[in-house]
C-alpha positions as CSV (number, residue, x, y, z in Angstrom):
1,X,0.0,0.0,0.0
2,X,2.6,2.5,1.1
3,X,6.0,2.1,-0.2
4,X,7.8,5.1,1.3
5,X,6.8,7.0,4.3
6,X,7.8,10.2,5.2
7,X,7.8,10.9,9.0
8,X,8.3,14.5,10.5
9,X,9.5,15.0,14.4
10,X,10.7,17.8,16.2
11,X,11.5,15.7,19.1
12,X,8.3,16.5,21.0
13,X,6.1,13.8,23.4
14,X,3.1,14.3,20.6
15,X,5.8,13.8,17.3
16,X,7.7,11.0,19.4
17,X,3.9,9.1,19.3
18,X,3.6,10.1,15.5
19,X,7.1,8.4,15.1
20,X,6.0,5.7,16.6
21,X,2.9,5.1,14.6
22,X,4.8,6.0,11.4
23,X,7.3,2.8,12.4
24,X,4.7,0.2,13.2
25,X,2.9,0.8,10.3
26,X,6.1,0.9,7.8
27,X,6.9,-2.6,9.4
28,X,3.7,-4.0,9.3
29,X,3.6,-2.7,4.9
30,X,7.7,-3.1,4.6
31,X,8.0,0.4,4.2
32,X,11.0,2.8,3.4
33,X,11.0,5.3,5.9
34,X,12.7,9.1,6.0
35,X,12.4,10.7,9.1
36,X,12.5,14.8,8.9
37,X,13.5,17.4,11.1
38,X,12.8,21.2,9.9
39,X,14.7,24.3,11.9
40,X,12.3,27.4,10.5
41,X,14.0,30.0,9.0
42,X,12.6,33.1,11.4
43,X,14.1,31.4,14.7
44,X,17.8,32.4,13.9
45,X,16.8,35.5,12.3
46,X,15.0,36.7,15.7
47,X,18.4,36.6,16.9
48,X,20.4,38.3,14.3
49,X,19.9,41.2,16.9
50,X,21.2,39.8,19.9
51,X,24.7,39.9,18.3
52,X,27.5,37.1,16.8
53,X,28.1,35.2,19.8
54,X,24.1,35.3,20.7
55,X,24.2,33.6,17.3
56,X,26.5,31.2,16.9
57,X,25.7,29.7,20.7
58,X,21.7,29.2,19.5
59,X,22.7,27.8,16.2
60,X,25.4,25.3,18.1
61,X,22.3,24.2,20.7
62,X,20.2,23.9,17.5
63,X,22.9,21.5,15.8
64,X,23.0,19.4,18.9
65,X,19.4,19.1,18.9
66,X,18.5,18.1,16.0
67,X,21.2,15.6,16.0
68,X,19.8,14.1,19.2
69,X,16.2,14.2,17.5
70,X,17.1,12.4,14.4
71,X,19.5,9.9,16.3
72,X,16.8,9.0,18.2
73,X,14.6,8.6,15.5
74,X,16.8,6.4,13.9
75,X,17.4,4.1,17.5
76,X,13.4,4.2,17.3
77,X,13.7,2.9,13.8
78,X,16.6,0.3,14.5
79,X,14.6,-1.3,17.6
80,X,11.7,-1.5,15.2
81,X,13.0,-3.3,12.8
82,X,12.5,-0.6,10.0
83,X,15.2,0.6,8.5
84,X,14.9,4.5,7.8
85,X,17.1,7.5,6.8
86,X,17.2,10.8,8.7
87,X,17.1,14.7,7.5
88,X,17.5,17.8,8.3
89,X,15.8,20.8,6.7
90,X,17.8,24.0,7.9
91,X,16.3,27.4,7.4
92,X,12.8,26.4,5.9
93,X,9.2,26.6,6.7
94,X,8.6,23.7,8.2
95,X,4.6,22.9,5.9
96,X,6.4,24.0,2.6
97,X,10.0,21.6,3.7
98,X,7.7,18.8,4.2
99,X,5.6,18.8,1.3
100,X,8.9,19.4,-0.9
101,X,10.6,16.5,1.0
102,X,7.8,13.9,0.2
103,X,7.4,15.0,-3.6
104,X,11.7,15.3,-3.9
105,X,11.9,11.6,-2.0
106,X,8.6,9.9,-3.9
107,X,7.2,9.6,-0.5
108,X,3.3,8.3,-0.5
109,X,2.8,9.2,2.7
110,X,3.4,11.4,5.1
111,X,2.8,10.9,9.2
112,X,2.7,13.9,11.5
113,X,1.8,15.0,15.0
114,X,-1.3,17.2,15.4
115,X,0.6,20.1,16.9
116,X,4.2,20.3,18.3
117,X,6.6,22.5,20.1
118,X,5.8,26.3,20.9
119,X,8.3,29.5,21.8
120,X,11.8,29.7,21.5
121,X,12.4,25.7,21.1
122,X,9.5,25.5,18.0
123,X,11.0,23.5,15.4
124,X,8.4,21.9,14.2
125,X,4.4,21.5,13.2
126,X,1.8,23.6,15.2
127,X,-0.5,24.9,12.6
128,X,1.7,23.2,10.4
129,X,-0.1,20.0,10.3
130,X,-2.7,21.7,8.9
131,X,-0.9,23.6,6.0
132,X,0.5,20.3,5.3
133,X,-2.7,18.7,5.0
134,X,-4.0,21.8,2.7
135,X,-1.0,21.5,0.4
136,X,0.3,17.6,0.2
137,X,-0.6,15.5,-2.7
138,X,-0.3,12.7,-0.5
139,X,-1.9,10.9,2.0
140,X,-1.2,12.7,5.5
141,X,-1.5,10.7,8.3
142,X,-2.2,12.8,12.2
143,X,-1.2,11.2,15.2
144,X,-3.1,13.0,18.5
């Protein structure tokens, strides 16, 4: 039914349960999997004011992160018995980078969390899910 699925995280509780869901179905269909991350583009440019050093510390704790995200996502994956690659959309809005993602990788699915993280740590989702749903060309499936 579903040859490639495309799940988005930001590392969230909600996400974490859309990963999940994402991962027992890919094993159940023998599913690819590609699990996204997206940083959004306004996030570091909120802090181009706060100076260099402001810069370069948030962009460092962003980094580390997303690599603990997406290497979780892939332990996930590995304990699941699915095997799945990981990416990382810098600088994007987070709808448009996972539409794009799942038309550039052939995905025919994509799996989401309703909503996700909020304030200074957003990364990912929200209202997004919905934007996602409005624009895909694919099956989206939300995970509350």
């Amino acid at each position: 039914m579903y040859k490639h699925i495309l799940i988005a995280t930001d590392g969230s509780e909600l996400s974490t349960k859309g990963l999940d869901q994402g991962l027992k179905l890919a094993r159940q269909l023998g599913s690819k999997v590609t699990v996204i991350t997206v940083t959004d583009m306004w996030a570091s440019g909120a802090l181009a004011v706060a100076g260099p050093a402001t810069i370069a510390e948030y962009d460092e704790a962003m980094h580390a992160a997303v690599k603990d995200i997406l290497e979780e996502a892939a332990r996930f994956a590995s304990e699941s018995g699915v095997k799945c690659q990981t990416r990382h959309i810098a600088n994007r809005y987070p709808a448009d980078a996972i539409v794009e993602t799942s038309q550039e990788m052939g995905a025919d699915l994509i799996v989401m969390a309703s909503h996700g993280r909020r304030g200074f740590r957003k990364m990912l989702l929200g209202s997004q899910t919905t934007e996602v749903l409005t624009a895909s060309t694919v099956p989206v499936l939300v995970v509350r």
